[in-house]
N, C-alpha and C positions, 0 to 999 in steps of 0.2 A: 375510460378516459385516463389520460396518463397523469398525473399529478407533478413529475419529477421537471423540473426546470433546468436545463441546463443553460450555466451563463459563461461567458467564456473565463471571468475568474472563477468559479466552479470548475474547469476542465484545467485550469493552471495549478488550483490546490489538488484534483486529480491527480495528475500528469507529477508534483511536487510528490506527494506519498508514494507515488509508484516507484521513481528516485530513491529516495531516503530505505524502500524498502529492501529495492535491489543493491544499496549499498551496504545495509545491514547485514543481507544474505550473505554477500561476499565476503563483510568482514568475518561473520560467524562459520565461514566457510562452508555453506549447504550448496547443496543445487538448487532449481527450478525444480525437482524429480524430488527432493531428499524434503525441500521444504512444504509442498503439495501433499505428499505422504503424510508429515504430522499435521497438518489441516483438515488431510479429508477432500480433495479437491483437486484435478487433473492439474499436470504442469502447465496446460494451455492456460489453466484460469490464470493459476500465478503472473505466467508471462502477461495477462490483460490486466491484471493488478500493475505490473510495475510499468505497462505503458498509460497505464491512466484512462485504459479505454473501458476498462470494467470499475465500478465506485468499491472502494472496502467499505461495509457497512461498521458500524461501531463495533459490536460483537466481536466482528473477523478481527479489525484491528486488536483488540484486545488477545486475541488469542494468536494472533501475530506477533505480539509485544512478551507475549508467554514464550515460545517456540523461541526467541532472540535472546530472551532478558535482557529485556530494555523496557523503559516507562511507556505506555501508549503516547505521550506529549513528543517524544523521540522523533517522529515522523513528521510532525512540523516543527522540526527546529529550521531554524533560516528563512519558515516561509515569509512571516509577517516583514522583514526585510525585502522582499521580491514583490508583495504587494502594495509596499508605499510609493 
């Protein structure tokens, strides 16, 4: 039985972190290849990370927010704005 619920704001705050990620990336100038590598994790996952079709579970995020140096909170910045 699958427990995980998706709701469509669920797939918004998704879809939200995978943004904020792939802008991070770009700002700290990695790839898809380069950021994959210090996770541990094929560039495919990456890529479903920043489309929002795969969830960062907490951990990941965390260790995403390492890899960037940025605060884990970094990734939702703007969201609660988008969902009023």
């Amino acid at each position: 039985m699958n427990n995980t619920r998706t709701t469509p704001r669920s797939k918004h705050i998704d879809r939200h972190i995978g943004t904020r990620l792939r802008e991070l990336r770009a700002i700290n100038g990695l790839s898809q290849k380069q950021l994959a590598r210090e996770l541990g994790v094929s560039f495919q996952q990456v890529q479903k990370y920043e489309q929002g079709t795969n969830r960062i579970s907490a951990s990941r995020l965390w260790e995403i927010s390492e890899v960037m140096d940025v605060a884990p909170g970094t990734f939702f910045d703007g969201l609660f704005a988008e969902l009023d």
